[in-house]
N, C-alpha and C positions, 0 to 999 in steps of 0.2 A: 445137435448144437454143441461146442466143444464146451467144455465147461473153464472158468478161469482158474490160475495157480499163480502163487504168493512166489514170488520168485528172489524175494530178497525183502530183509524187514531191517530198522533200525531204532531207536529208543533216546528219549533221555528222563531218566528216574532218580529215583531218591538213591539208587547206588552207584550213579555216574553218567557220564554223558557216553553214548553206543549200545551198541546191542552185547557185548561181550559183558563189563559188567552188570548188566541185567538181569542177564542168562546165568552167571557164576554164582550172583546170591539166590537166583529163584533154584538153583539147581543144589545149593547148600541150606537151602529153606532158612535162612538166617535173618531179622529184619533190618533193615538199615535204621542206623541211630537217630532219634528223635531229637530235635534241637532248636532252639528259640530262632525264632524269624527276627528280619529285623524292626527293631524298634515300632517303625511306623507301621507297622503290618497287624502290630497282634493286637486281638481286639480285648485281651488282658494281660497283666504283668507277667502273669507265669505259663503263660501258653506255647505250646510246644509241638512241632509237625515233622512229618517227614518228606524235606524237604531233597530238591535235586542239591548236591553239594557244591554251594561258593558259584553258585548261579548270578550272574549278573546279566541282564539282556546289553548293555552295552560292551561290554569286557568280550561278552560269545560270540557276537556278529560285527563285530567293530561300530564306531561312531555315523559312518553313512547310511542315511535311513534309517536312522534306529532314535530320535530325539523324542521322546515321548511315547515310544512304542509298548505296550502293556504287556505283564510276563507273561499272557496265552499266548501271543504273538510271535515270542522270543523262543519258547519253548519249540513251540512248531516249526519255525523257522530254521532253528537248530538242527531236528528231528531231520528234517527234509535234507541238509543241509548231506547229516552225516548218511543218510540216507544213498544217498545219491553220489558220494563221495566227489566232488567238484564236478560231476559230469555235467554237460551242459548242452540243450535243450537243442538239437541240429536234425532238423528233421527235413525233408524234402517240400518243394510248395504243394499244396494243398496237400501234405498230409497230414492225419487227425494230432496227432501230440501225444504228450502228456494230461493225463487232466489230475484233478484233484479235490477228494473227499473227506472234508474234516467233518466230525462229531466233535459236538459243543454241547455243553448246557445251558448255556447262553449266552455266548459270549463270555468278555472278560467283564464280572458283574464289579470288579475293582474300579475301571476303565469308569464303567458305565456312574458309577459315585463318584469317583472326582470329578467327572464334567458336569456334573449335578450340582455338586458344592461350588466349583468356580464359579458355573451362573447364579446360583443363590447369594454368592457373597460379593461378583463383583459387582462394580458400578452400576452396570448393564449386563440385563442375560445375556448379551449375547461376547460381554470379554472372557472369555475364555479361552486357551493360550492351543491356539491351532493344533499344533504336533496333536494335542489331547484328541479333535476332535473323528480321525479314521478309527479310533478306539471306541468309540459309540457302534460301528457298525458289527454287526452279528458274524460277518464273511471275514472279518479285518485278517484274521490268520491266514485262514485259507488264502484269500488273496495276494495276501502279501509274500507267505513264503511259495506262490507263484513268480509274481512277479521277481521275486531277489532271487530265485532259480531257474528264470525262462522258459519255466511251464506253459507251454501256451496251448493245451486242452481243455475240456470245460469243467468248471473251478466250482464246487458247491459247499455249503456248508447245512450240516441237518443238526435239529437240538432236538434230542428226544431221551435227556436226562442219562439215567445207568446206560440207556439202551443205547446210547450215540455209537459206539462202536461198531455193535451187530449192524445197527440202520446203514452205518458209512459199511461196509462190508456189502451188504446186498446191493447199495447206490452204483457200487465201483462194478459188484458183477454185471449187474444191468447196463453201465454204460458197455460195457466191453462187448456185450450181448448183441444190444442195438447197434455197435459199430459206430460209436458215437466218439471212441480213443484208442488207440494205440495201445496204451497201458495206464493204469490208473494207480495214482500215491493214494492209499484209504489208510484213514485211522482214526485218533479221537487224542485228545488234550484236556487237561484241567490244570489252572496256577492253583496255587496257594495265596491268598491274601487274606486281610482283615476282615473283610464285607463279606466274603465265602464264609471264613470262619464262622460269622457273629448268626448268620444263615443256616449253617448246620446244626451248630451247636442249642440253637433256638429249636431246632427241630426234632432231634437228635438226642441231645444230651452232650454237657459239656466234658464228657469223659471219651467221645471221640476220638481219636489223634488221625487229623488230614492227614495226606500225600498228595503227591503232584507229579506228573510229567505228563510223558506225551509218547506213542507207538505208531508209528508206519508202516504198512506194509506195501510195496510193489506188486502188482496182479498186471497178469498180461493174458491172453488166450492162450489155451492149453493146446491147441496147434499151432500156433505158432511162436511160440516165447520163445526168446532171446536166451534169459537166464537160465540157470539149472531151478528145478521146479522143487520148490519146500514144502508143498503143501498144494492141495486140489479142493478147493469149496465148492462141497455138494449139494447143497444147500442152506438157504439162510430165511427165517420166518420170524416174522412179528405180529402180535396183537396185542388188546387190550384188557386187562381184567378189570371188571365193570365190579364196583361194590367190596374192591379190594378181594377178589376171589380170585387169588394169584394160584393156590392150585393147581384147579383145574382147569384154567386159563391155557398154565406153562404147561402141564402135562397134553394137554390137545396139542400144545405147539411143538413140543419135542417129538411127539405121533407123527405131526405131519412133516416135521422136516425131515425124520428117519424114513417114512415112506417116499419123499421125494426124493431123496440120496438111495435110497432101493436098498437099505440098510437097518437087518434087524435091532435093537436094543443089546441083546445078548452078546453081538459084535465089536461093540463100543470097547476102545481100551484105557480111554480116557473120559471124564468125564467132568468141568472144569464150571462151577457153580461162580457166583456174583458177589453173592455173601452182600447183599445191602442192608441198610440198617432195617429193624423194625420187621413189621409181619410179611414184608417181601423176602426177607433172605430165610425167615424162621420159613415161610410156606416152600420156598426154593427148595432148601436143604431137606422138606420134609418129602418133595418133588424127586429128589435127588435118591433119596433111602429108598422110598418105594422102585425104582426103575433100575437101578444098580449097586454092585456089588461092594463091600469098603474098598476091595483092593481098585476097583476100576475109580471110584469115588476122588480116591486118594492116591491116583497116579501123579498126579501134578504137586508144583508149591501153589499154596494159597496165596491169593492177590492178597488177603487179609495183611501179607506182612509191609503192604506199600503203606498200611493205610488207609482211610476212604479219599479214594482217586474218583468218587464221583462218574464225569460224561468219561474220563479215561480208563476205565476199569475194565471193559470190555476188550480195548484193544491188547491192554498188558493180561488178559486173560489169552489172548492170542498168543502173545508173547510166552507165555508160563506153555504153552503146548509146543512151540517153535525152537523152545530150552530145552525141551526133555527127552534124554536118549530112548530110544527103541526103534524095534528093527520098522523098516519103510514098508509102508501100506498101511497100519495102524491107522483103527478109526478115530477118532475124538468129535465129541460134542462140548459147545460153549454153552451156557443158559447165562438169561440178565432177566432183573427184574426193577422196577424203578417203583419208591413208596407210592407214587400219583399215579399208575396206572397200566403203562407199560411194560410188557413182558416178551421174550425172546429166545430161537435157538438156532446156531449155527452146525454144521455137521462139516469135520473137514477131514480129508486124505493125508495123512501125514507120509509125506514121499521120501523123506529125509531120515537117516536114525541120530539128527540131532544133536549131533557129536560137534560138530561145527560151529554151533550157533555160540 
């Protein structure tokens, strides 16, 4: 069975909208500047994130379809956008398409409170000002930057917290698998807003500092792809640590994703940890010392400098491998871990020596 490959990826981060500066600060390990949200956003006076710069969802995709669109939507929409670089969706009748695989946390939980408040405060539950209401659904991204790019493959969205990346990663190889696409857009999004904020920081600790964006990557079958091939995913595994016994949970997981890639541990040249908050990132990293070396540890920039990017940290982990020069064939593994449960590991071919990106 041919395995898939990442044949082209794009971004929009807190160091700009593309893949270029993304690549330039993870590749200078520098973090981009922390800076107060607007007004309505922070859920205190001196709260401060790392944000995508001078982001506006109306200003990035223009006024059509865009009247109440929430920033995961815009974000992603964006992402696809440059992604794709205006190409546009011509495929023969009856053939499979494009599909597309977002990772979410759940939705835009910002979305999901304003339509909350509007019914509580107006007259009637049910006045609440339309535009708002595609914003309650969970798919709303995904969907939409379908639709505003003439994707017409099969469009999903999975929320499975830190994990969303690794999840959307395996979903897109499996469609490609079954013959179910052409090629598949996977990656994963998080906004910045108030409601996130007040959410994490509740969690967390208010000494946090979020980030945000959103990572795509292109996958097509590795006999027959179009593009030049970045990257070959060998495998991608997920479960669950039951009682918070992240572990040895992750260490089973990265066992078995390195035996199903047919790839010792000792081989790995990269090795690209989650860092989440709390006893999952401290058990990860402890994951991480036992199985590899500093220098393989510490081949990459840490996602740590986006910030907590949340359901998008996965993909921008993909991203920090897809930055980083060395010569073609280089192994790398991704690991995620989410405080509620979930844990994960990706194993990929890096085809490229990165120089490009």
């Amino acid at each position: 069975m041919s395995t898939a490959v990442i044949t082209a990826w794009s971004a929009v981060s807190p160091y700009g909208t593309g893949r270029a500066p993304l690549a330039a600060g993870l590749r200078e390990r520098t973090a981009p500047p922390e800076s107060a949200g607007p007004e309505e956003w922070t859920a205190r006076p001196d709260a401060t994130a790392r944000l995508v710069p001078g982001f506006e969802v109306r200003e990035a995709l223009g006024k059509a379809g865009t009247r109440g669109m929430d920033r995961l939507t815009g974000l992603t929409a964006v992402t696809v956008r440059e992604l794709l670089a205006g190409e546009t969706e011509q495929r023969p009748d009856g053939g499979l398409g494009t599909g597309v695989v977002l990772g979410t946390a759940a939705g835009s939980t910002q979305g999901f409170m304003e339509f909350t408040k509007a019914s509580l405060e107006g007259d009637r539950p049910i006045d609440v000002m339309p535009s708002r209401i595609p914003n309650m659904a969970m798919n709303r991204a995904a969907s939409a930057s379908a639709i505003r790019h003439t994707l017409k493959g099969p469009n999903s969205t999975v929320a499975a917290g830190r994990l969303s990346g690794l999840v959307a990663l395996g979903q897109a190889v499996r469609l490609l698998a079954d013959g179910r696409a052409e090629r598949v857009l996977a990656g994963s999004a998080e906004e910045y807003s108030a409601t996130r904020a007040h959410l994490t920081h509740a969690a967390h600790g208010e000494d946090l500092v979020l980030g945000e964006g959103c990572v795509m990557v292109l996958l097509e079958p590795g006999d027959s792809a179009a593009g030049e091939p970045l990257a070959e995913v060998l495998a991608v595994h997920h479960r669950v640590a039951p009682q918070g016994e992240f572990a040895q949970v992750l260490t089973a997981a990265v066992h078995a994703s390195l035996a199903e890639a047919g790839v010792a541990p000792a081989a790995v040249w990269a090795a690209v940890p989650g860092q989440a908050p709390g006893a999952a990132g401290e058990q990860e990293r402890i994951v991480h010392e036992a199985l590899f070396d500093a220098d393989v540890r510490e081949r990459t920039a840490s996602v740590a400098l986006l910030g907590e990017t949340a359901a998008a940290t996965g993909a921008f982990q993909l991203a920090a491998l897809l930055s980083e020069p060395g010569e073609p064939g280089r192994i790398a593994l991704v690991t995620a871990t989410d405080p509620d449960g979930p844990v994960g590991c990706a194993v990929l071919r890096l085809l490229t020596d990165g120089a490009s990106a």
